[in-house]
C-alpha positions as CSV (number, residue, x, y, z in Angstrom):
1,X,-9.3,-12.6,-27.8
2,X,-5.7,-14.0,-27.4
3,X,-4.5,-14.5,-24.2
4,X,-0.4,-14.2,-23.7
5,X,1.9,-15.3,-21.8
6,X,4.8,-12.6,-22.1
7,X,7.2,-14.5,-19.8
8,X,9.0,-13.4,-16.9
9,X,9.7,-9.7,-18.4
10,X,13.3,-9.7,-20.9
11,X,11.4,-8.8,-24.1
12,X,13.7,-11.2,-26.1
13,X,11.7,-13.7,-23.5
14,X,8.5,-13.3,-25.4
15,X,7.8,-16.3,-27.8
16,X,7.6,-15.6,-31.2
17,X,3.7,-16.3,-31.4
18,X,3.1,-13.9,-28.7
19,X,5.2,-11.5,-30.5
20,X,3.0,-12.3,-33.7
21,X,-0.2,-12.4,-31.7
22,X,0.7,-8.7,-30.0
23,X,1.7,-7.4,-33.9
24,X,-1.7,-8.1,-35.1
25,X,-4.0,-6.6,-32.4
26,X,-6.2,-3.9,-32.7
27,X,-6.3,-3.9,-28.5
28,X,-3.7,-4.8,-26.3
29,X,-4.3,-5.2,-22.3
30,X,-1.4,-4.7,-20.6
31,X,-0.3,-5.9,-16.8
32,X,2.7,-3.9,-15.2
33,X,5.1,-7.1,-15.3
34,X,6.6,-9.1,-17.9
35,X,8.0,-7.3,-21.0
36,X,6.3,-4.1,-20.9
37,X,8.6,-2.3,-22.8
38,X,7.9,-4.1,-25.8
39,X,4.9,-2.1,-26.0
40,X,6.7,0.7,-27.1
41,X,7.9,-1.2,-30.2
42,X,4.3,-2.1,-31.5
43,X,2.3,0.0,-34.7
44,X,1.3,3.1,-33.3
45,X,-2.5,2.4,-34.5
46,X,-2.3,-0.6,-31.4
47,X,-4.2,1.2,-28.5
48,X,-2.8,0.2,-25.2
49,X,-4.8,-0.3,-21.8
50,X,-2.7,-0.2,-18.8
51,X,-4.7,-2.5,-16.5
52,X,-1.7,-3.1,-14.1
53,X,-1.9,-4.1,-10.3
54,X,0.6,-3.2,-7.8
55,X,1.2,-4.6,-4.2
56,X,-1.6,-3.5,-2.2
57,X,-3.1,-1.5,-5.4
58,X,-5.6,-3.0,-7.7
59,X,-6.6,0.5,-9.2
60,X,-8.7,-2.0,-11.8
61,X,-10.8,-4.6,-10.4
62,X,-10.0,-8.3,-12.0
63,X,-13.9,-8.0,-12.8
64,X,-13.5,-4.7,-14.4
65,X,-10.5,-6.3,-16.8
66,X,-12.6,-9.1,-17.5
67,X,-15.5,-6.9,-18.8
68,X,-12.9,-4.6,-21.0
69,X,-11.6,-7.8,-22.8
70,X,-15.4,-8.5,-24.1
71,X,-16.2,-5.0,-24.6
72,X,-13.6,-4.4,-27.0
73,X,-14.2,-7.8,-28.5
74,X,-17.6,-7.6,-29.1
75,X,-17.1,-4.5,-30.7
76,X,-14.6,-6.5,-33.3
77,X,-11.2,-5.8,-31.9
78,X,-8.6,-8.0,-32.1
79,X,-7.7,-7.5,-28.1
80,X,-4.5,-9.3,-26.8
81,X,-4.6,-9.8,-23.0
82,X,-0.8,-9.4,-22.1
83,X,0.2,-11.0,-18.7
84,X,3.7,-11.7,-17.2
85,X,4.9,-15.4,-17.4
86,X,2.6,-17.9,-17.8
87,X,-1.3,-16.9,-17.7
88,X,-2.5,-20.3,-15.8
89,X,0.3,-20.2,-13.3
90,X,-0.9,-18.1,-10.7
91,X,-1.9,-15.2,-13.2
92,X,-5.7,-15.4,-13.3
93,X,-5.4,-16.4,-16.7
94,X,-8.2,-18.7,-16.4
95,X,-11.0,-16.4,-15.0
96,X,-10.5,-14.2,-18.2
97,X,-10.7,-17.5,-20.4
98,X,-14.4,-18.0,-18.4
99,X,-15.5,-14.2,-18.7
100,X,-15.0,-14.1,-22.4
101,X,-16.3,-17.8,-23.1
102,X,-19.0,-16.9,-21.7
103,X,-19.9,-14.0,-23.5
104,X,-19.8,-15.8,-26.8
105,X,-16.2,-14.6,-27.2
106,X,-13.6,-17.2,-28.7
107,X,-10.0,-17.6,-27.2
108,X,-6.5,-18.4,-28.3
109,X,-3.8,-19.1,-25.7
110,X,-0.4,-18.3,-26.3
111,X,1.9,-20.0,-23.5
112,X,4.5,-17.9,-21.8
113,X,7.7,-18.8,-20.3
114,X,6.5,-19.0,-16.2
115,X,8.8,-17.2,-14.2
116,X,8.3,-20.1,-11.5
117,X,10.8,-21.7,-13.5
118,X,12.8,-19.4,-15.5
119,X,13.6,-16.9,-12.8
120,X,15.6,-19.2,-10.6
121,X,17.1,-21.0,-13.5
122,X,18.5,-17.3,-15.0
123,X,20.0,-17.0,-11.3
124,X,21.7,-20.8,-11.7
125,X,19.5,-22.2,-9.2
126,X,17.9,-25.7,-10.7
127,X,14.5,-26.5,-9.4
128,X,15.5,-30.2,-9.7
129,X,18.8,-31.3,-9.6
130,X,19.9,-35.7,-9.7
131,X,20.6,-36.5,-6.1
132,X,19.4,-33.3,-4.8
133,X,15.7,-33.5,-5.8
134,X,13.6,-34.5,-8.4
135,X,10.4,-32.5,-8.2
136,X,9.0,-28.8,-7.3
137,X,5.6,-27.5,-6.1
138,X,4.3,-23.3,-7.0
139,X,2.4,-22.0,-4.6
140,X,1.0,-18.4,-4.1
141,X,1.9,-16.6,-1.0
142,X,-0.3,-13.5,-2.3
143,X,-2.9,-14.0,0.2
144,X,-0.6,-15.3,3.7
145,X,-0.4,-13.0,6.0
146,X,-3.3,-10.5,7.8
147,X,-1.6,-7.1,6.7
148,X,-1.4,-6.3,3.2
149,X,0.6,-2.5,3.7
150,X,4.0,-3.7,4.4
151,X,5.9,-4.3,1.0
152,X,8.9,-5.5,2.7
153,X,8.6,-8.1,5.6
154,X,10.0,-9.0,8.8
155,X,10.2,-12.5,10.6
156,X,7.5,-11.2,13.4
157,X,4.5,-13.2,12.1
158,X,3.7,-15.7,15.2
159,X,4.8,-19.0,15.4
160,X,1.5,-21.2,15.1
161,X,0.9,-23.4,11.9
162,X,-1.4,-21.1,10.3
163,X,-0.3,-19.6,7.4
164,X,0.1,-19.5,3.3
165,X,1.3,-22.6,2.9
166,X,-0.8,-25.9,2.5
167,X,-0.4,-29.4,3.4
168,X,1.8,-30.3,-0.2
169,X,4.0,-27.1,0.0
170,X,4.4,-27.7,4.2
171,X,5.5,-31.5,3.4
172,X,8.1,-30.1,1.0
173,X,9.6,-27.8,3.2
174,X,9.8,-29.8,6.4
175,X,10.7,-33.4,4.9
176,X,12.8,-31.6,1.8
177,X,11.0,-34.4,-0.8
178,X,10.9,-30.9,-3.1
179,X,12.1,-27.8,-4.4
180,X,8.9,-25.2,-2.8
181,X,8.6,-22.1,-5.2
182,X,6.3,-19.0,-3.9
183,X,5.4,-16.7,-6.1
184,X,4.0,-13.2,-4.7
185,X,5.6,-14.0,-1.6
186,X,7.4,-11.3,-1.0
187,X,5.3,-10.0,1.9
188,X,4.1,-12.8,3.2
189,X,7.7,-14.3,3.7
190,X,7.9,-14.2,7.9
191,X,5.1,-16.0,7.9
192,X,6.2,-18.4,5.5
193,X,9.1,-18.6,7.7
194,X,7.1,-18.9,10.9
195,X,4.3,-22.0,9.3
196,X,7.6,-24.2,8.0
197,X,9.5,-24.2,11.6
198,X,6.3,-24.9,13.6
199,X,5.7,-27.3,11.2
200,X,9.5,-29.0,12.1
201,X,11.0,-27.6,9.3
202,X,15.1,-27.4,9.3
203,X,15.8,-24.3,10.5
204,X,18.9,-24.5,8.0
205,X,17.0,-25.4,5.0
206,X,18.7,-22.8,2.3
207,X,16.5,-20.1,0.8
208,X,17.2,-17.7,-2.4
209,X,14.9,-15.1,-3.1
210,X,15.2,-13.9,-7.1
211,X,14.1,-10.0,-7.4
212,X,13.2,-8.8,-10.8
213,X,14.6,-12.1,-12.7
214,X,15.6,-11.8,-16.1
215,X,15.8,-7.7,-15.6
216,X,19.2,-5.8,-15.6
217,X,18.0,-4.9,-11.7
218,X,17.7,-8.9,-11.3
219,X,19.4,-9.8,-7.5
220,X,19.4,-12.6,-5.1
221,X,19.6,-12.8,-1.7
222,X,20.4,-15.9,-0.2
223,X,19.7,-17.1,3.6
224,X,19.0,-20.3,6.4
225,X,14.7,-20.6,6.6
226,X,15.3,-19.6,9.9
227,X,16.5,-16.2,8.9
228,X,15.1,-15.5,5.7
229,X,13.0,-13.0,6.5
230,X,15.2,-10.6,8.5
231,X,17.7,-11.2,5.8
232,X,15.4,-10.1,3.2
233,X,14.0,-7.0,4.9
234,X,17.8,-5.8,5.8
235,X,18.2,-5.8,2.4
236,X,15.0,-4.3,1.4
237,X,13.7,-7.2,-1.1
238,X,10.8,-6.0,-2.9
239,X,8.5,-7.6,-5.2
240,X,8.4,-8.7,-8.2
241,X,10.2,-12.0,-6.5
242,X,10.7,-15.6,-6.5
243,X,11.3,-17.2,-3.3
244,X,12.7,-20.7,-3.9
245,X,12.9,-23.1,-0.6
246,X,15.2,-25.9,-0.2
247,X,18.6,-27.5,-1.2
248,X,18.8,-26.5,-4.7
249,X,18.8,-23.0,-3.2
250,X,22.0,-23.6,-1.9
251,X,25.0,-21.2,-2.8
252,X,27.6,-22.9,-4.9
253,X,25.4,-26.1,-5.6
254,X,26.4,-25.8,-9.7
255,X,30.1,-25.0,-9.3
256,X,30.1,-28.1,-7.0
257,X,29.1,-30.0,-9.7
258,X,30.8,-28.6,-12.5
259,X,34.0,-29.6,-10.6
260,X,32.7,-33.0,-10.4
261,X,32.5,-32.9,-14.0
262,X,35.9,-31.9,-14.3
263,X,36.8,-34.5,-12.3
264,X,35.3,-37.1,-14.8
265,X,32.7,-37.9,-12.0
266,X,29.7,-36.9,-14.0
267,X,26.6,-35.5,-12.8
């Protein structure tokens, strides 16, 4: 089995040696994000399974995935496991790796391009940047907040320190000593919102939240922590998203800089 990392979903994206791996494969197990429509371009003698999950739908069970990638590869298929970005950044990646290990099933792992990273960097925002910050911490806000039927969330989460985010990720926020990036946050943003201010957060610590990055749909919305998430359900943001916390979220912070280039200032 070859597990791939398709990146964050522009097919031209997809590393070569994913693109090689997918060419070859008798089986290909498919998510719904990253480059999907490169499916369409493979041999038509490639069967596709659609094992894709959805925001509050899991039609198949991660356990159920697992046993399809050694089924088919016990019975001598070459089966590709497609996921978006990175398979061992928040993608489950490694459970797979376990399930098919242990069922005498060898794996290759083909890196993809994580779209912790390369989704704010195709919207210009740096996750470090010299004299701004020099480090960044991913977290999942998959599993924050009680409700999982909104898909688009409001600021109305409480106010106690309970929430997604753990000690690392709360020290970022509050004493800005990093960039914070949440992936499949999207829902659980207001209470995001609500942890980092009880925790003494500044209320005008700058937020950018990246929708469908590296997509012709791709659109940011920009906002204070303390408004974030009324900003983003006024303008409907919907996942697939990242949400990128602190300074180098800042509007302009590039064009700043470029003019300090211009000015012979360096950066």
């Amino acid at each position: 089995m070859t597990l791939v990392g398709g990146g964050p979903g522009a097919p031209d994206l997809l590393t070569v040696r994913a693109w090689r791996a997918l060419q070859s494969a008798d089986v290909v197990v498919a998510d719904r994000l990253g480059p999907v429509e490169i499916l369409a371009e493979l041999p038509p003698h490639i069967r596709v399974v659609d094992v894709g999950k959805e925001p509050g739908r899991h039609p198949v069970p991660q356990e159920r995935i697992n046993e399809l990638l050694v089924e088919h590869a016990l019975a001598g298929a070459h089966v590709v496991r497609l996921k978006g970005g990175d398979p061992f950044v928040l993608g489950r990646g490694g459970e797979e790796v376990v399930a098919c290990v242990a069922a005498g099933v060898p794996v290759e792992v083909v890196p993809g391009v994580t779209s912790a990273v390369a989704v704010p960097g195709l919207a210009g925002i740096p996750l470090t940047h010299r004299g701004v910050t020099t480090g960044f911490h991913v977290v999942s806000g998959h599993c924050a907040s009680g409700s999982s039927d909104p898909q688009v969330t409001g600021a109305n989460h409480g106010s106690d320190n309970s929430g997604p985010l753990d000690a690392a990720a709360l020290s970022c926020v509050r004493d800005a000593t990093a960039t914070l990036v949440v992936l499949m946050g999207v829902r659980s943003l207001g209470a995001i919102v609500a942890q980092s201010l009880a925790a003494g957060a500044d209320p005008a610590t700058p937020v950018a939240i990246v929708e469908n990055g590296s997509t012709p749909e791709q659109r940011v919305t920009r906002a204070r922590l303390e408004e974030a998430a009324d900003v983003a359900a006024a303008r409907g943001v919907r996942s697939p998203a990242v949400v990128v916390i602190g300074r180098v979220a800042a509007d302009g912070l590039l064009e700043g800089s470029r003019e300090r280039r211009l000015a012979g200032a360096g950066v």
